[in-house]
KETIKOL-493954 format. One record per residue (C-alpha): x, y, z. Coordinates in Angstrom, 1 decimal. Layout:
N
+--------+--------+--------+
|      u |      v |      w |
+--------+--------+--------+
|      X |      Y |      Z |
...
+--------+--------+--------+
This chain:
486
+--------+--------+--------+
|      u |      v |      w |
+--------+--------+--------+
|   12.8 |   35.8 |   15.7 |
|   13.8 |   33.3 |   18.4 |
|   16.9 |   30.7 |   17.5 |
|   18.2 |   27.7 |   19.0 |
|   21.5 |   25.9 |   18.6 |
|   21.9 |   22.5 |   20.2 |
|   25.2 |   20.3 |   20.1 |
|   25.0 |   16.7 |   20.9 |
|   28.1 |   15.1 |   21.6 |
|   29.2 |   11.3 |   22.4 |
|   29.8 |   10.3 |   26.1 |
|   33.8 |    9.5 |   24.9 |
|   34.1 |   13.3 |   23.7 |
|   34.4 |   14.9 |   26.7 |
|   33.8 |   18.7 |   26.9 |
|   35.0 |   20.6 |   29.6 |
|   32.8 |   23.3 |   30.9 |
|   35.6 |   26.3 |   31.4 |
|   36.6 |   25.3 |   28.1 |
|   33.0 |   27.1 |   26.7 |
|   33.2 |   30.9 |   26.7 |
|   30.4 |   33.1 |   26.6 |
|   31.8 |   36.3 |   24.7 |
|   30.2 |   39.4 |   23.1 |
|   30.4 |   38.0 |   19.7 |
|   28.7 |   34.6 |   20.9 |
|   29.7 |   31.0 |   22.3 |
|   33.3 |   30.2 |   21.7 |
|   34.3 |   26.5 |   22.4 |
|   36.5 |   23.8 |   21.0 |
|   36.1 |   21.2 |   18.3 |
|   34.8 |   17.9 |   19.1 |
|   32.8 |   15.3 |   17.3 |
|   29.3 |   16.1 |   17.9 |
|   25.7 |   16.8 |   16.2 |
|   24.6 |   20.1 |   15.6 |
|   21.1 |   21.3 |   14.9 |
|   20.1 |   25.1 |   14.1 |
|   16.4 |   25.5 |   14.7 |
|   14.6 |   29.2 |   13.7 |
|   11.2 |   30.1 |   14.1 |
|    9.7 |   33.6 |   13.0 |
|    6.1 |   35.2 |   13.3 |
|    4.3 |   36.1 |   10.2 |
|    4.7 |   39.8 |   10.6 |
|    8.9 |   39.0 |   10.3 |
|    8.5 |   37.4 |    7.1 |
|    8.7 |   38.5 |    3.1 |
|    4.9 |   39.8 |    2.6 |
|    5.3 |   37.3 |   -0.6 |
|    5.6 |   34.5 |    1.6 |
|    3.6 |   35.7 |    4.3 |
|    0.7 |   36.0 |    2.2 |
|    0.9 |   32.7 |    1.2 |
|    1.1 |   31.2 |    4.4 |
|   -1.9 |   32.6 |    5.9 |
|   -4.1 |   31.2 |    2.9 |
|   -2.7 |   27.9 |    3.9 |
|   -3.7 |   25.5 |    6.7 |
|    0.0 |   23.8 |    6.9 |
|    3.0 |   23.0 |    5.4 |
|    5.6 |   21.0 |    5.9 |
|    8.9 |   20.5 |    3.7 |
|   11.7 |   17.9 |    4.3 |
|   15.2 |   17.5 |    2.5 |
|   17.8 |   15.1 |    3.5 |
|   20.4 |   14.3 |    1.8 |
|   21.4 |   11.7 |   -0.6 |
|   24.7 |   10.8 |    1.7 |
|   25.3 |    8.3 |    4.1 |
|   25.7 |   10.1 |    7.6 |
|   25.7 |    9.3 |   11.0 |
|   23.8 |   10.5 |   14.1 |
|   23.1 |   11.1 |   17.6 |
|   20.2 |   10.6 |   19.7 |
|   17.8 |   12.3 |   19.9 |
|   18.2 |   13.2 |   16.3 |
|   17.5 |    9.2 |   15.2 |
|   14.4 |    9.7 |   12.6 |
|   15.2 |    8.7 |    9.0 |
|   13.8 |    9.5 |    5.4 |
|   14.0 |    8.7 |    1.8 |
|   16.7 |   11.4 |    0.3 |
|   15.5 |   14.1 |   -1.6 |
|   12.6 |   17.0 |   -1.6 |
|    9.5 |   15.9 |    0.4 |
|    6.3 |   18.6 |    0.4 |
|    3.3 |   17.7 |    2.6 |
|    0.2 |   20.8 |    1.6 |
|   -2.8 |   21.2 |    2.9 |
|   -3.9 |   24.1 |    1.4 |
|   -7.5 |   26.1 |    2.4 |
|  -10.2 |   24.5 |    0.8 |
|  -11.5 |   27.8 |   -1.2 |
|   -7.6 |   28.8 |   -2.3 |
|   -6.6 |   25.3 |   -3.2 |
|   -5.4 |   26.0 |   -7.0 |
|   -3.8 |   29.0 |   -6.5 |
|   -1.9 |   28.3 |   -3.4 |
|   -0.4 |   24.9 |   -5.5 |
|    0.7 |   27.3 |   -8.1 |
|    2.3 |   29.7 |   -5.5 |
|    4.3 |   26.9 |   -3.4 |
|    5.6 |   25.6 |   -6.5 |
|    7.2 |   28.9 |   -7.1 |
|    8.3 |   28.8 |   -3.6 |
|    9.6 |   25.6 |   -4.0 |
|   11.7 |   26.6 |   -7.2 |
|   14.6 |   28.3 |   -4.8 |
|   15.7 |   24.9 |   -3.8 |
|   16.3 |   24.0 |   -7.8 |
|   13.9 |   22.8 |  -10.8 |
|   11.0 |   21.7 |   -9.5 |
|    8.3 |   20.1 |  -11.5 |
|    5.5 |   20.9 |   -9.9 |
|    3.2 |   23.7 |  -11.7 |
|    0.7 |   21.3 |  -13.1 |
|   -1.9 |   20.5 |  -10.0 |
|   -2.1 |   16.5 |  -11.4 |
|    2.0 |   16.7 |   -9.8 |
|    0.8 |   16.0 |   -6.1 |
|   -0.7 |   13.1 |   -5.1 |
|   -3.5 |   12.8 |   -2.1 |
|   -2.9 |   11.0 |    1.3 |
|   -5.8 |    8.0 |    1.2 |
|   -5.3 |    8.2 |    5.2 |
|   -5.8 |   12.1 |    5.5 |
|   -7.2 |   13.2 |    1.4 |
|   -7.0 |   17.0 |    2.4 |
|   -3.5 |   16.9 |    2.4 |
|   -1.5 |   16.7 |   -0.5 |
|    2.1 |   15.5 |   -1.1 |
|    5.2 |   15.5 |   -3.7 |
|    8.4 |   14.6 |   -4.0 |
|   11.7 |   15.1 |   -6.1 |
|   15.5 |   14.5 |   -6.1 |
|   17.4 |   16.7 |   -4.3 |
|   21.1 |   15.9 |   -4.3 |
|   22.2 |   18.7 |   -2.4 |
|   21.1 |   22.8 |   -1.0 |
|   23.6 |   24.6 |   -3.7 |
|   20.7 |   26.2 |   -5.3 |
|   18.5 |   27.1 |   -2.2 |
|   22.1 |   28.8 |   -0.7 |
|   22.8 |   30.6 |   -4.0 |
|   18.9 |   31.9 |   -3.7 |
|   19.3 |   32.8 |    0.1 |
|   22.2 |   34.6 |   -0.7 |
|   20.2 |   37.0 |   -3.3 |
|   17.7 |   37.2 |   -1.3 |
|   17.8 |   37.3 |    1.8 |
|   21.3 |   38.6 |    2.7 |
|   22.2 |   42.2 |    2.3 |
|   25.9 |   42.4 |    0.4 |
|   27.8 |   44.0 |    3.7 |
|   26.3 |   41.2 |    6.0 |
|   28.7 |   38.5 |    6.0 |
|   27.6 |   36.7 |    8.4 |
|   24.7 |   36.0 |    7.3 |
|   26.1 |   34.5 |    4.0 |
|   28.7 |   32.3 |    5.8 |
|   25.9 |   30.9 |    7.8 |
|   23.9 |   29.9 |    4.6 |
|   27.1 |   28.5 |    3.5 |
|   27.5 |   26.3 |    5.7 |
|   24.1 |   24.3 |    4.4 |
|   26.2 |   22.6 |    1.8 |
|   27.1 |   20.1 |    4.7 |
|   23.8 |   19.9 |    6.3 |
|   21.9 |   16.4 |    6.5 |
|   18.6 |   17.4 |    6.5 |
|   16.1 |   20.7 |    6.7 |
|   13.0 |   21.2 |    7.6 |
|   10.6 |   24.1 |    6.8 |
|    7.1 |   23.9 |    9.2 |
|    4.1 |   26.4 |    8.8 |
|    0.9 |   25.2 |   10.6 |
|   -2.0 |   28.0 |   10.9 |
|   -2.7 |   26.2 |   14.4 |
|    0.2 |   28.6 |   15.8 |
|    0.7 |   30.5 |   13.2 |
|    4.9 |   30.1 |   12.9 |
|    7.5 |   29.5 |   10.8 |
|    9.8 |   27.3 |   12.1 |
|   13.2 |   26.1 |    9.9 |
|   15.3 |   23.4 |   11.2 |
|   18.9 |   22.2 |   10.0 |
|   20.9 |   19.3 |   11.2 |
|   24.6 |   18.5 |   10.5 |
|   25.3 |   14.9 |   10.8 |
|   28.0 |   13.6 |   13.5 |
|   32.0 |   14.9 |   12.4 |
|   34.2 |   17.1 |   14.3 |
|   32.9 |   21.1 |   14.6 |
|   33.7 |   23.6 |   16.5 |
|   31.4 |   24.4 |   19.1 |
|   30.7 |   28.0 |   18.1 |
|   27.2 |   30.1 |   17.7 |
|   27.3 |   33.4 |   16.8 |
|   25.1 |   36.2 |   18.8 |
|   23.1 |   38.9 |   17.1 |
|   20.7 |   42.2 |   18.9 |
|   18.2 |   40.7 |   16.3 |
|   17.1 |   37.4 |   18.0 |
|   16.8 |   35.8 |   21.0 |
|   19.6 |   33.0 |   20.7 |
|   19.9 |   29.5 |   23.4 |
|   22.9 |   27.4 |   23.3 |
|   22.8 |   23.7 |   24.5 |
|   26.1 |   21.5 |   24.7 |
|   24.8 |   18.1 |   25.8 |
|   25.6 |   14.9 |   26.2 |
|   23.7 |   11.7 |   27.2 |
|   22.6 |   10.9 |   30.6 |
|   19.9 |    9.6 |   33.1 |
|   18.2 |   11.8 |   35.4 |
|   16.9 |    9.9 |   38.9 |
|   13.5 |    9.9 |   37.3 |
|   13.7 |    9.0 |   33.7 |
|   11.5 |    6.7 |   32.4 |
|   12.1 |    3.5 |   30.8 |
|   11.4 |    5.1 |   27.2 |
|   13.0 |    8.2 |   27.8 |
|   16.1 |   10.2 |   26.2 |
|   18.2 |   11.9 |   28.6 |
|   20.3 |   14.3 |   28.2 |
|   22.9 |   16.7 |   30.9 |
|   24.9 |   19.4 |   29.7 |
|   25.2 |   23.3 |   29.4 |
|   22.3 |   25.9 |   28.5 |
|   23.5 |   29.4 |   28.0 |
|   21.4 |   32.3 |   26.3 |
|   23.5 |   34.8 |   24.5 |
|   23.7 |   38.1 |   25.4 |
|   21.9 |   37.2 |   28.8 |
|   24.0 |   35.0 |   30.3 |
|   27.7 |   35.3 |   31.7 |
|   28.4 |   31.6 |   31.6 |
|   26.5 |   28.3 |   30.9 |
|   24.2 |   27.0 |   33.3 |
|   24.3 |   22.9 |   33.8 |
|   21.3 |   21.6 |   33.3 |
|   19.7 |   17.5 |   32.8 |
|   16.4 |   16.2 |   31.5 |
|   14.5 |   13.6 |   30.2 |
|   11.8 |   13.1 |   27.9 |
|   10.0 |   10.7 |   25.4 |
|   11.0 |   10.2 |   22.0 |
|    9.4 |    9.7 |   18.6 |
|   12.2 |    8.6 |   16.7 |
|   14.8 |    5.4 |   18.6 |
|   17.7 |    4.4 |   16.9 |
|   17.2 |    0.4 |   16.8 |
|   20.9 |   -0.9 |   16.3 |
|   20.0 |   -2.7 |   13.1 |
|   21.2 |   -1.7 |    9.9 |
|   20.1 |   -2.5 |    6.3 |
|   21.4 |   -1.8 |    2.4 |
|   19.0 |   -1.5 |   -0.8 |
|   19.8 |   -2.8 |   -4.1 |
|   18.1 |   -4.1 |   -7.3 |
|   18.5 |   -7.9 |   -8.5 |
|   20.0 |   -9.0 |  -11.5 |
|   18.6 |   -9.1 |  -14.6 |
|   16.8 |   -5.9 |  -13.9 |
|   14.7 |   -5.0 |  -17.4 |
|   10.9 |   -3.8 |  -16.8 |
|    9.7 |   -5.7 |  -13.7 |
|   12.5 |   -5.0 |  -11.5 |
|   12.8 |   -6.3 |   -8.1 |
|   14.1 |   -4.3 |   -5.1 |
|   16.0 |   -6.3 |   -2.3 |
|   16.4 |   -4.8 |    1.1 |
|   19.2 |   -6.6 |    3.4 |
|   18.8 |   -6.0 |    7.1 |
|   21.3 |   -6.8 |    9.0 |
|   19.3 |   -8.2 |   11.9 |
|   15.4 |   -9.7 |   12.4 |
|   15.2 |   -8.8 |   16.0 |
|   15.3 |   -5.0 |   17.5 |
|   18.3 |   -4.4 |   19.7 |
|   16.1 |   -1.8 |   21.5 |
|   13.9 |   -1.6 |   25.1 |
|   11.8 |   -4.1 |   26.0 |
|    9.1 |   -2.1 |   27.2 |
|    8.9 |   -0.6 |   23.5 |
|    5.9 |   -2.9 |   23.5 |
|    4.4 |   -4.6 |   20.6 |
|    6.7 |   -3.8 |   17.3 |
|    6.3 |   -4.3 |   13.4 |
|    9.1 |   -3.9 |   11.1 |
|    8.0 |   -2.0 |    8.3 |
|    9.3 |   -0.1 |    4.9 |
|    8.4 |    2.9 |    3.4 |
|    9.4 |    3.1 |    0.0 |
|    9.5 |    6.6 |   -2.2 |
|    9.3 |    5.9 |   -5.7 |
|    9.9 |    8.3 |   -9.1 |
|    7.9 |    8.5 |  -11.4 |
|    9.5 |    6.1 |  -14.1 |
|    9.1 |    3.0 |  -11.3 |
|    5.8 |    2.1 |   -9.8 |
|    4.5 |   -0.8 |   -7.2 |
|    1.0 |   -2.5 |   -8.5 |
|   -1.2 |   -2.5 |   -5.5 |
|   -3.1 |   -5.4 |   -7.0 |
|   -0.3 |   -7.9 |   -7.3 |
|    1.0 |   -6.6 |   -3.5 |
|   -3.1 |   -8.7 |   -2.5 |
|   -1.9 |  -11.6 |   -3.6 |
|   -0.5 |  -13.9 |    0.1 |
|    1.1 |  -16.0 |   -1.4 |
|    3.6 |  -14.0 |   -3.5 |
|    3.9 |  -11.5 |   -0.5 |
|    5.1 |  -14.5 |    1.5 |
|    7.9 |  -15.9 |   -0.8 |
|    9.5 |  -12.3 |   -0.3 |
|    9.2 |  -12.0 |    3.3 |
|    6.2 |   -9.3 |    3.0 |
|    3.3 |   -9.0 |    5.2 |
|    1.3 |   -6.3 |    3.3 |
|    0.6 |   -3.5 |    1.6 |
|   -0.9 |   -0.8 |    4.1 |
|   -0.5 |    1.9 |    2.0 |
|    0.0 |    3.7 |   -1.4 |
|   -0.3 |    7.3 |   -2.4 |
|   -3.3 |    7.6 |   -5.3 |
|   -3.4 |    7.9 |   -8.7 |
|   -1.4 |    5.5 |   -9.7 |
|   -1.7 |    4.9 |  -13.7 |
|   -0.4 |    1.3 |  -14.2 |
|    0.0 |    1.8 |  -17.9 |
|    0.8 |    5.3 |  -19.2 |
|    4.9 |    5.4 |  -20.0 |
|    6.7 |    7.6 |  -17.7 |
|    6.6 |   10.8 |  -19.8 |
|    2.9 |   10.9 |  -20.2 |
|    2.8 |   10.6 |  -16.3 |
|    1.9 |   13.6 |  -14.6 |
|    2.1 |   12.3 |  -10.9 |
|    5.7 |   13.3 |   -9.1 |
|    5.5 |    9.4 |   -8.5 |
|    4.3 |    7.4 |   -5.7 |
|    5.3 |    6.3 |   -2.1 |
|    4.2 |    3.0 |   -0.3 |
|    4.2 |    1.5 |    3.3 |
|    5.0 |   -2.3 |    3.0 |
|    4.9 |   -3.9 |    6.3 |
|    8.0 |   -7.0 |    6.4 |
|    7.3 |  -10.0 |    7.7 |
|   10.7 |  -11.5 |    9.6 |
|   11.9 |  -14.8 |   10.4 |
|    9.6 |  -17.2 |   13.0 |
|   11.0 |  -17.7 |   15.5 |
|   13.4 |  -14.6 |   15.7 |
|   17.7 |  -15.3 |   15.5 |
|   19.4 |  -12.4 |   15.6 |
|   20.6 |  -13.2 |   11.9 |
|   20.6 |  -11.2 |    8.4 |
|   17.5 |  -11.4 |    6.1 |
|   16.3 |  -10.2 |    3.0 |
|   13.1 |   -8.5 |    2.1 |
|   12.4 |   -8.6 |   -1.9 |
|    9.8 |   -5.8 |   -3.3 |
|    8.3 |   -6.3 |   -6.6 |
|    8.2 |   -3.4 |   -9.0 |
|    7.7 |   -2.2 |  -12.6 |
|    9.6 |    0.2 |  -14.5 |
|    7.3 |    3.0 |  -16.9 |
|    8.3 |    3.0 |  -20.7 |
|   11.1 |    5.7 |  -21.3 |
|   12.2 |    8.0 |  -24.1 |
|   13.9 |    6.4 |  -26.6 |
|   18.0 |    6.6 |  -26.1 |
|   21.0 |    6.1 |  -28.2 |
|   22.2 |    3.1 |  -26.5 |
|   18.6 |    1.6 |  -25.8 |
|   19.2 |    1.9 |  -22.1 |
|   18.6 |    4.4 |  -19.4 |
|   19.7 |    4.8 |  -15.7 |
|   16.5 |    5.4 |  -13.3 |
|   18.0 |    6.2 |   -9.8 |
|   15.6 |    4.9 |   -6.9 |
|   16.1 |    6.9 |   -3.0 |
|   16.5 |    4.4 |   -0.1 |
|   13.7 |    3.5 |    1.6 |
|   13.1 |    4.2 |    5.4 |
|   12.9 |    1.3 |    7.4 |
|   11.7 |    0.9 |   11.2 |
|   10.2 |   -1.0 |   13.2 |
|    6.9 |    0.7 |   14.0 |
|    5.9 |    0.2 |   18.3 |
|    3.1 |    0.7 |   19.9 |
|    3.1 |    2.8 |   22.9 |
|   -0.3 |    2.9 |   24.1 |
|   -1.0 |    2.4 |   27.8 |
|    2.6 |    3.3 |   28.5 |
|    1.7 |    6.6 |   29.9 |
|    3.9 |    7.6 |   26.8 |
|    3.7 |   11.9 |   26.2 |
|    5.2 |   12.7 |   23.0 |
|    5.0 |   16.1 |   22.8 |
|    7.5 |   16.8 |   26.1 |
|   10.4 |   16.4 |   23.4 |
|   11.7 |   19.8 |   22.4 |
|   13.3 |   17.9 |   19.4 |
|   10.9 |   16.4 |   18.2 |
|   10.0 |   15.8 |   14.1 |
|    6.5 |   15.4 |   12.5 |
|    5.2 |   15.4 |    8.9 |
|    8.2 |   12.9 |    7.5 |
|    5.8 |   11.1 |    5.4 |
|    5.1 |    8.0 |    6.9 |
|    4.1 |    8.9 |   10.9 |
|    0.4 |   10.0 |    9.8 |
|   -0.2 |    6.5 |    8.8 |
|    0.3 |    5.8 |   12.2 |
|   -1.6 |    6.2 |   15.7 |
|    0.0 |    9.6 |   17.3 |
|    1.5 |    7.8 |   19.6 |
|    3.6 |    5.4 |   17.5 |
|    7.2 |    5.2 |   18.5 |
|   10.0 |    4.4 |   15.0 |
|   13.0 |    2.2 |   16.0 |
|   15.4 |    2.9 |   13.0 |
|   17.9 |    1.0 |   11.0 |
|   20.2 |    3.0 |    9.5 |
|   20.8 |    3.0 |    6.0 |
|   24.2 |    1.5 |    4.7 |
|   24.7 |    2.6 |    0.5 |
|   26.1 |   -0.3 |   -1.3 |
|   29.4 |    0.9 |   -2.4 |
|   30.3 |    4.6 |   -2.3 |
|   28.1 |    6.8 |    0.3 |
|   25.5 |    7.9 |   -2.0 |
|   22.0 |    6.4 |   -0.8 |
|   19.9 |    5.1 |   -3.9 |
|   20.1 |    2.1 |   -5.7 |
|   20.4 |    2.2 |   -9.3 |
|   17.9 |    0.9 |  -11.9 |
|   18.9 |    0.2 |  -15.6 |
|   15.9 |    0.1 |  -17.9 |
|   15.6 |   -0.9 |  -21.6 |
|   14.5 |    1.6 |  -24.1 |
|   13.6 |    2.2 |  -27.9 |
|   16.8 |    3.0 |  -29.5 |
|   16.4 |    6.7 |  -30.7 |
|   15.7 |    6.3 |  -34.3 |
|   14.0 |    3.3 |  -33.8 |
|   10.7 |    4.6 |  -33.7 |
|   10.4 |    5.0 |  -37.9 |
|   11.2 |    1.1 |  -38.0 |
|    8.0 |    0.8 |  -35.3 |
|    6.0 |    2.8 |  -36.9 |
|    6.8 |    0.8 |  -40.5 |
|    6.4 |   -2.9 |  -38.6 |
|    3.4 |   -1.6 |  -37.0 |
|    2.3 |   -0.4 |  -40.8 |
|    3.4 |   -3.4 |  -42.1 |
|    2.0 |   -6.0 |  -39.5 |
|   -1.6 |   -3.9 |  -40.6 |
|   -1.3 |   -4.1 |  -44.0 |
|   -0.4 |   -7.8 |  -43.4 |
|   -3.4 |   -8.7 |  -41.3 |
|   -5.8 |   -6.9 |  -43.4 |
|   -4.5 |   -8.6 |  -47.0 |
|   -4.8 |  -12.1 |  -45.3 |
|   -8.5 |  -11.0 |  -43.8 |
|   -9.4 |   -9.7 |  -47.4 |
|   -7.9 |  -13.4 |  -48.8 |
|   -9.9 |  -15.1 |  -46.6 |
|  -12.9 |  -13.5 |  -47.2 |
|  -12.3 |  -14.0 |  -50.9 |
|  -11.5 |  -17.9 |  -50.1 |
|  -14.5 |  -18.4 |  -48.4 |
|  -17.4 |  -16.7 |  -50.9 |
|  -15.1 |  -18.9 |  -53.5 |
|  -15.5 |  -22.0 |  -51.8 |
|  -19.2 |  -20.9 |  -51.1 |
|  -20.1 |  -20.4 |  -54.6 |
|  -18.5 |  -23.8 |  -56.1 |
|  -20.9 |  -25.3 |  -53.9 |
|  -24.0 |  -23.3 |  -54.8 |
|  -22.8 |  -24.2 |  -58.4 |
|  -22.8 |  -28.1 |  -57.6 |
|  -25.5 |  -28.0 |  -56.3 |
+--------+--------+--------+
């Protein structure tokens, strides 16, 4: 098992280099306000043979969470998701069923995950073999709790207070790809004060990087850079200084945005996205740019693709297009006869002409899934942010992606884009409180109201058909006083 801790502080947090000490135990350092990633990758032949076995019947998988609270970040840890539980599969072609069934156990340590029936996932119309899902996911208390069980013997404590310490994480990401045959788990701590600290162990290999940003004489003009210390525990005696550059995926754009629903809400709700600026405060060589949102709807709400064709209503809400929706989508059954986990969408925006610098609004149309009856005829349906980026082109910029030894794949929305694709992100801003999703009240049957349904509908029949039968009787009346007159 090889591991790999890398801090990322802010140039105003300075961290003075004799202040790090490489001990025994680990790296011992001070607290500063900083961004920490933990990154873990393991051979098949080091893993559970349960889980083993099941990855070697699969041809990748890729599992992100991020949480459902507002956090801040450092470069080059900019890229953004919808909160919750996202699972991109693509299983081998002749184990298919079976290895749904056995990720969806799997997937059970992180909570209650409905999943078991193969209709949950839906199919990628840009890449069909590949099959995604998603759920709410508030927080890692149950995957910690399942760790703990699990993987941790009961006289290592170490290893449970590094599991612990996933109840802050932002995000985590589990990556299995038969192409090189590894298991790689990443998690990220968004930007606070910590303690520079990483423990050492005789069981894995274990590199330390403190860094900060900088620009090396031959950085590029789309390149992160970064200078600081690189130590390997256990091999070193004291960090070695060390500065590079490289191209990244993911740009923070210096625009922000919130997500809300408008007022009256009911059954055809509409979604309003606020950003707080229509130009990108990012390089100009980032070449040509689209802004663009990518929305991750539960099952109870759902986008009609068919109404997103029409120009003319996409225009009046400051929408481009549809590029993209996840199929099936059933337009009509109520939400618990759906078997889908829901749907995701790509909606490209279309800003202001000619660009001010100012705030604008982007309004998505949607529609809310019949309910279960309730007993006060409403129901709360909570709704994830969207991520929203603007989406640049980098070809013919001699642009080489794969250089970044931080860099994230497989978030759901980057396979519906040319590899090289760069994502200038706004950062999501919750509305009040720090929890980002936007709330969605929806009307429902009173519970108890369905016996008064099912005696209107009764009664609306048995209506209908006595006024047919009248009529019918009214007319061979009418018919026979005239054959009698005649």
């Amino acid at each position: 098992m090889r591991e790999r801790v890398t801090f990322i502080h802010g140039s105003d947090a300075h961290v003075d280099p004799s202040a790090l000490q490489l001990q025994p135990a680990g790296l011992l350092g001070p607290v500063t306000t900083a961004v920490r990633q933990d990154r873990l990758t393991w051979s098949l032949d080091e893993l559970p043979t349960e889980l083993a076995s099941f990855l070697r019947s699969t041809s990748a998988v890729h599992v992100r969470w991020t949480t459902i609270d507002e956090h801040d970040t450092l470069e080059p840890f900019s890229s953004r998701l919808s909160p919750g539980l996202f699972v991109s599969f693509m299983p081998a072609t002749d184990t298919a069923r079976d290895s749904k069934k056995t990720l969806c156990g799997l997937l059970q340590a992180f909570g209650p995950c409905d999943c078991m029936k193969a209709e949950a996932f839906t199919s990628d119309a840009g890449t069909p073999a590949t099959l995604s899902l998603h759920q709410r996911l508030d927080d890692l208390s149950a995957l910690v709790g399942w760790s703990m069980g699990e993987l941790c013997a009961d006289t290592d404590p170490v290893c449970h207070s590094r599991l612990r310490t996933l109840y802050t994480a932002a995000s985590l990401d589990v990556s299995f790809d038969s192409a090189d045959r590894l298991l790689k788990v990443a998690a990220f701590w968004p930007l606070r004060e910590q303690a520079l600290t990483a423990a050492a162990s005789d069981k894995r290999r274990t590199e330390v990087g403190v860094f900060t940003k900088d620009a090396p004489p031959n950085m590029g003009p789309l390149q992160v850079g970064l200078g600081g210390l690189l130590s390997v525990l256990g091999e070193h005696k004291e960090p070695s200084p060390t500065l590079f550059a490289f191209s990244s995926r993911h740009r923070p754009s210096g625009a922000s945005f919130s997500s809300g629903f408008l007022a009256p809400m009911g059954l055809h709700p509409t979604l309003q996205l606020r950003l707080s600026t229509d130009t990108m405060a990012a390089d100009v060589d980032a070449g040509e740019c689209v802004p663009y949102a990518h929305l991750t709807l539960p099952r109870a709400v759902f986008a009609d693709r068919y109404q997103l064709e029409d120009k003319l209503l996409l225009a009046s809400k400051n929408l481009s297009a549809l590029r993209h929706s996840t199929l099936p989508v059933d337009l009509e059954a109520p939400e618990y006869a759906t078997k889908t986990w829901g749907s995701s969408i790509l909606l490209e925006l279309k800003p202001p002409m000619p660009p001010s610098g100012q705030a604008w609004t982007v309004e998505v149309p949607l529609h809310a899934r019949y309910l279960k009856p309730t007993a006060s005829g409403y129901d709360e349906v909570q709704v994830p942010y969207p991520a929203v980026f603007w989406a640049c082109s980098s070809e013919g910029a001699a642009t080489d992606l794969s250089d970044n030894p931080f860099d994230r794949r497989h978030v759901g929305y980057d396979s519906l884009f040319p590899p090289e694709t760069m994502f200038w992100h706004a950062t999501p801003v919750a509305e009040s409180g720090t929890k980002l999703v936007s709330s969605l009240t929806v009307p429902t049957l009173r519970e108890g109201g369905e016996a008064w349904v099912r005696l209107g509908t009764t009664a609306a029949v048995a209506l209908g058909l006595a006024w047919l039968v009248v009529r019918l009787v009214d007319v061979g009346r009418k018919k026979g006083e005239a054959e009698g007159k005649q």
